[in-house]
N, C-alpha and C positions, 0 to 999 in steps of 0.2 A: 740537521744532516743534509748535506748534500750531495747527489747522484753526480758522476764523472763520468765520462767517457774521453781518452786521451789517444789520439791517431797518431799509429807507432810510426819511426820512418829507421829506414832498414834491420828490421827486422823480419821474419816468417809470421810470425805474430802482427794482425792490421789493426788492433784497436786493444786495448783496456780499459776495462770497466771497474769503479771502486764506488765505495760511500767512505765521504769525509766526514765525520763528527766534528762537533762544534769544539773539542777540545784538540782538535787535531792529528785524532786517530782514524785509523784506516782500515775497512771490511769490506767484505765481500768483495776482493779481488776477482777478476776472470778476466780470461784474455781471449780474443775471437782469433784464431789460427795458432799456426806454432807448434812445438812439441808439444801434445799435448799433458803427457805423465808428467813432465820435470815442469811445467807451468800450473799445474794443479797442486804439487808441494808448495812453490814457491807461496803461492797462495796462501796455503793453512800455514807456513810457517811466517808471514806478514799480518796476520789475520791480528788486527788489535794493538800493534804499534804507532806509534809515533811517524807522521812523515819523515820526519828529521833521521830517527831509526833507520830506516829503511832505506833513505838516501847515502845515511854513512855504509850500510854495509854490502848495499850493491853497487853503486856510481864507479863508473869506470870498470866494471865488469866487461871483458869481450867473448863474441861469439866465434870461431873460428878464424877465418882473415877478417872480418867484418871489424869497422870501431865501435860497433856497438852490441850489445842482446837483448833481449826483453826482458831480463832481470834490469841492464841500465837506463833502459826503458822507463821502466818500473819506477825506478827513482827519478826519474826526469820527471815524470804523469803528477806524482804526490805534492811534489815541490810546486807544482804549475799553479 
């Protein structure tokens, strides 16, 4: 298993934190700033999938005018 910390760039959200399993599933999501309700879903509902997962169903996700969110975020970190 390996511990992650992935520093986010534009988003409200400054860092994400995960563990990667050796088979390349992904827990204990958290994210240092951000909303924090709608980043604590996102979480449990990531909570045990596949990198790969999670990159198809967030990538290219945006945050208001921004080109990015912490959901696409999110999949950028897993992938890295």
């Amino acid at each position: 298993m390996e511990e992650i910390t992935y520093k986010t760039h534009g988003t409200c959200a400054r860092a994400i934190h995960f563990t990667r399993g050796e088979d390349g599933t992904i827990t204990n999501v958290s994210f240092d700033g951000g909303c924090n309700g709608n980043l604590k879903a996102i979480s449990k509902l990531v909570d045990g999938m596949k990198a790969e997962e999670i990159a198809a169903k967030l990538s290219g996700n945006i945050c208001g005018f921004k080109s990015t969110s912490c959901a696409d975020q999110l999949a950028k970190a897993v992938l890295s």
